[in-house]
C-alpha positions in Angstrom: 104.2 81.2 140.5 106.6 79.2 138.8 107.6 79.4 134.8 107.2 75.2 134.8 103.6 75.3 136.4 102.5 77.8 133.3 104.8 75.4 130.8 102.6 72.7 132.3 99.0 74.5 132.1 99.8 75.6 128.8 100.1 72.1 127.5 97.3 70.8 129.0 94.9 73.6 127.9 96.4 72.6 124.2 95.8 68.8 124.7 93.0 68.9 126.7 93.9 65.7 128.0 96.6 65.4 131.4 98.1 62.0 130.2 98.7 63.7 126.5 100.2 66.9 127.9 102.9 64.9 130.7 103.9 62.5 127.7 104.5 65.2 125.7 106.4 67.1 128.4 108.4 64.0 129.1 107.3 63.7 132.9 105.2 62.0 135.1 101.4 62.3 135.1 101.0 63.3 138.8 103.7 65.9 138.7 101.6 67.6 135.8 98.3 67.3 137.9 100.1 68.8 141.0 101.6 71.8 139.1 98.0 72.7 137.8 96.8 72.2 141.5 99.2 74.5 143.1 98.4 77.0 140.0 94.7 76.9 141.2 95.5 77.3 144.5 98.1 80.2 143.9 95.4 82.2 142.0 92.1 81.1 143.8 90.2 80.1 140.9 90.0 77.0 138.8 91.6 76.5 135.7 89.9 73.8 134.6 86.7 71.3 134.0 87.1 67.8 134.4 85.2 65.5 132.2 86.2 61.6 132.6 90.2 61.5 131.0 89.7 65.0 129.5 90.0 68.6 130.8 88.1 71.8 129.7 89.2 75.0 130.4 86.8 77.5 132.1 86.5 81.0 131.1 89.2 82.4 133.4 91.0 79.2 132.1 91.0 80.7 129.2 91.4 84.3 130.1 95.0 83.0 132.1 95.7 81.6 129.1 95.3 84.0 126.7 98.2 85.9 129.0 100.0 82.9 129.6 101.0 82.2 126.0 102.5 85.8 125.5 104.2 85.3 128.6 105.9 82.3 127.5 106.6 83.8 124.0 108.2 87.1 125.8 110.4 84.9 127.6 111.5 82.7 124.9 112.1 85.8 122.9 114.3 87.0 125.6 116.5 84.0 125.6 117.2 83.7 122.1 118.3 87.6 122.2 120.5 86.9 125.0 122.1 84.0 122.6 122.4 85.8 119.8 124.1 88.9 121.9 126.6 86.1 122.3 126.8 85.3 119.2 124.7 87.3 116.5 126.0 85.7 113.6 124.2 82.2 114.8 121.0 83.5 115.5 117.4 83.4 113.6 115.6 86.4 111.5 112.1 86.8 112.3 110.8 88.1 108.7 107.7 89.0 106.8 106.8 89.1 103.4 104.1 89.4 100.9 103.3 86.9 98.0 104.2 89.5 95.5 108.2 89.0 96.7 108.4 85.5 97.3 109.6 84.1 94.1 112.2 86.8 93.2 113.3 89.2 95.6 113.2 87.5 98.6 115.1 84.2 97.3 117.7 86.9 96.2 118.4 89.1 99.0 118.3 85.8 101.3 120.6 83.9 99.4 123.0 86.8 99.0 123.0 87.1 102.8 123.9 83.7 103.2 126.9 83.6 101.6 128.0 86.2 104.2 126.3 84.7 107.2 125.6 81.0 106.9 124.4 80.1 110.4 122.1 82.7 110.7 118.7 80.8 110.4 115.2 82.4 109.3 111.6 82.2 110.3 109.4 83.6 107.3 105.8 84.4 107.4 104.0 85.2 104.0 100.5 87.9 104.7 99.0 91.1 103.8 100.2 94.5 104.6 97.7 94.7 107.6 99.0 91.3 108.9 102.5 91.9 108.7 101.9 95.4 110.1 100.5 93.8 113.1 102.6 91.1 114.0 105.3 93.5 113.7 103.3 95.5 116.4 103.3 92.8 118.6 106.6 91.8 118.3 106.0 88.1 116.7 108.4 89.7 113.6 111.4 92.1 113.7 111.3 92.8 109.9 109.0 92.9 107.1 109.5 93.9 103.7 106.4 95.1 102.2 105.0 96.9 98.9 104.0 99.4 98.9 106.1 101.0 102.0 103.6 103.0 104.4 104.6 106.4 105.6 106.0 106.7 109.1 104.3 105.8 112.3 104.4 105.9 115.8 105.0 101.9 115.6 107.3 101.8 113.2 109.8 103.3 110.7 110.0 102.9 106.6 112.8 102.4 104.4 112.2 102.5 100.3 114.9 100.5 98.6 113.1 101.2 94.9 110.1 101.8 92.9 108.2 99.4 90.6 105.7 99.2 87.7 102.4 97.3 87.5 101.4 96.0 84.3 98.8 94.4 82.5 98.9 90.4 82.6 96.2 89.2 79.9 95.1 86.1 78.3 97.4 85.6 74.6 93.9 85.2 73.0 92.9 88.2 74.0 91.6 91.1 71.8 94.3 93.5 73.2 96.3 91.4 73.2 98.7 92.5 70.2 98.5 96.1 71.8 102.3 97.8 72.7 100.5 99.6 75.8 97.2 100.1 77.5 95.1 102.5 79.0 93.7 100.7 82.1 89.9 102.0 81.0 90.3 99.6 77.5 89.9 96.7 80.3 86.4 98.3 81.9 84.2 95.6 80.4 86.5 92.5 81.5 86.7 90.4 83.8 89.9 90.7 86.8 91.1 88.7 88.5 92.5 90.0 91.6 94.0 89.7 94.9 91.3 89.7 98.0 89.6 92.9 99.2 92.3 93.2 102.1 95.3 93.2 100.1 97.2 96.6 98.9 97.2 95.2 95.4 93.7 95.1 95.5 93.2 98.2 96.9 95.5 99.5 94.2 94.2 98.7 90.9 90.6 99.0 92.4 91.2 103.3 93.1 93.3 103.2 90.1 89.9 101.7 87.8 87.7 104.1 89.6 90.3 106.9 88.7 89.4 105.7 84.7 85.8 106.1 85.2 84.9 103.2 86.6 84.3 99.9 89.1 86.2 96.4 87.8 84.5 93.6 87.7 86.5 91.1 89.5 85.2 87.7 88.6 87.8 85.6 90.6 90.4 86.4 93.9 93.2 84.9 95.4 95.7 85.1 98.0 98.5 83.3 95.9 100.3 85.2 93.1 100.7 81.7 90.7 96.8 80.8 91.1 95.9 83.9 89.8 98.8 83.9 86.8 97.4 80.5 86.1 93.7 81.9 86.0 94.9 84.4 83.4 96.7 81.9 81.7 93.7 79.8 81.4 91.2 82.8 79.9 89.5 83.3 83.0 90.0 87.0 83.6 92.8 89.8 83.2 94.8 91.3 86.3 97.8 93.8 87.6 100.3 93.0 88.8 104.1 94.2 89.8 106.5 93.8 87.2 109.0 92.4 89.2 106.7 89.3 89.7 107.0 88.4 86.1 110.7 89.0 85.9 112.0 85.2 85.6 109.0 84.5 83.2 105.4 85.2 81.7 103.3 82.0 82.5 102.7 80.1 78.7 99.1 81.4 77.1 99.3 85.2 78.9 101.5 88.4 78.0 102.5 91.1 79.5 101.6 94.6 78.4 102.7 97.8 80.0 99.8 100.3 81.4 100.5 104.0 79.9 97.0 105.4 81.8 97.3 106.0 84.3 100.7 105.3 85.7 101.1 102.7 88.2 103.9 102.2 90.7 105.0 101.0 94.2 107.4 101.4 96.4 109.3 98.6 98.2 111.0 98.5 100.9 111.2 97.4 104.8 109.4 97.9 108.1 111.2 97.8 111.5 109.5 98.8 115.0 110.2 102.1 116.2 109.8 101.6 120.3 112.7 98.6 120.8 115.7 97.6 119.0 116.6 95.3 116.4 117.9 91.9 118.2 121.5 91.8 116.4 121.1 88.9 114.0 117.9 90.9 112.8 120.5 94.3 112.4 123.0 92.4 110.8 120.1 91.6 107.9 118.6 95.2 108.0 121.7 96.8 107.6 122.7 94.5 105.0 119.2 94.8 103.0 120.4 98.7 102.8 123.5 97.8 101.4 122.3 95.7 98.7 119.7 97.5 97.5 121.9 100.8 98.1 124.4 98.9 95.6 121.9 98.0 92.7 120.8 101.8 92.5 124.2 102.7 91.9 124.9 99.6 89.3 121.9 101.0 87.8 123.0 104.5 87.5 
């Protein structure tokens, strides 16, 4: 079994379609059809369904292919650590994030690193805690910063670079409005609005209601950090969040108040995998995250 015959039935299980797939492999049709014949007749089974000018995969089809796509994605992974052990100050950071850090910290710490390293390129993905614990799992990131940081695990290791507030984000028409502080049970018969059910945040300020004495009533939720600031903005509920993502500026028609019962914090930090090591472009970043953050702590002391 050759790596071009599973190149090939990868593209044409995508495309469903054996003209598509050689055009967009830049090769003849009937070298594309052959591959995917000697495949078949390597493994004994058929791949595929033909209908007219299309192709359907059958169920083994698509239980080869389910394997197939890691395989690929192990081997390109492979090559671009070989590269970047040639050179790992040209290579690319595989790194996840959550919405709450994507309009201050993570434009910071990037930019900062760039100055340092300016051919080192990044792939970002933005999800929830769960996601990001899980593609770190299975290896499709090498980092993730993440809020708050989960203890230790067999999968993966935790550093904390600092701890955060949540506050209060209401309406400026609001009755408390005018108040210098809040206890969060003064918001029990309000409307939230809040991030969705699988999100940390949510899971935060929902324990931290119940903790007050009782449920919130969340009216509207959202995956993006500026929807819901805008659906505070425009009177449509109250919400939570970190402070740090209203650090460049309270959206016009909301303010921020400061929650004084009970008291509400998260750690931030990073995630790395514990059972293989950092490709070196990806240690150059982790070690340099350490510094940085290392650094403000002292420049705040």
């Amino acid at each position: 079994m050759e790596l071009r015959q599973i190149q090939y039935f990868i593209e044409v299980a995508k495309r469903e379609h054996v003209t598509e797939a050689a055009n967009a492999l830049h090769v003849a049709q009937s070298a594309v059809s052959r591959q995917i014949a000697n495949l078949e007749s390597e493994l004994g089974v058929q791949l595929f369904v033909r209908e007219g000018r299309n192709v359907r995969l059958t169920a083994l089809g698509r239980i080869f292919l389910e394997h197939a796509e890691k395989s690929v994605f192990a081997i390109d992974k492979a090559l671009v650590e070989i590269e970047e052990f040639l050179d790992p100050e040209r290579g690319t950071i595989r790194l996840g994030f959550p919405s709450s850090m994507a309009s201050h910290i993570l434009p910071r710490v990037i930019s900062a690193f760039r100055v340092l390293y300016p051919n080192i390129n990044f792939q970002l993905r933005q999800g929830s805690m769960r996601q990001l614990i899980d593609s770190l799992i299975r290896g499709e990131l090498e980092l993730a910063m993440i809020a708050p940081v989960p203890s230790d695990t067999r999968d993966f290791k935790g550093d904390i670079f600092f701890s955060e507030k949540l506050v209060a984000l209401l309406p400026s028409n609001h009755d408390l409005s005018d108040q210098p502080a809040l206890r969060l049970d003064q918001l029990r018969n309000h409307s939230f609005v809040l991030f969705p059910s699988g999100f940390v945040l949510y899971q935060i300020v929902v324990e931290a209601c119940q903790q007050m004495g009782f449920t919130p009533d969340v009216s509207f939720e959202g995956e993006d950090i500026d929807a819901i600031k805008g659906l505070v903005a425009a009177g449509l509920g109250v919400t939570i969040l970190p402070e740090i993502t209203l650090m460049e500026s309270i959206p016009q028609g909301t303010v921020k108040i400061p929650i004084s019962e009970p008291e509400l914090t998260r750690t931030v930090g990073i995630i790395v995998p514990k059972n293989r090591d950092l490709p070196p472009s990806e240690q150059l970043f982790y070690d340099f995250l350490k510094d940085f953050f290392a650094n403000l702590d002292r420049f705040r002391s």
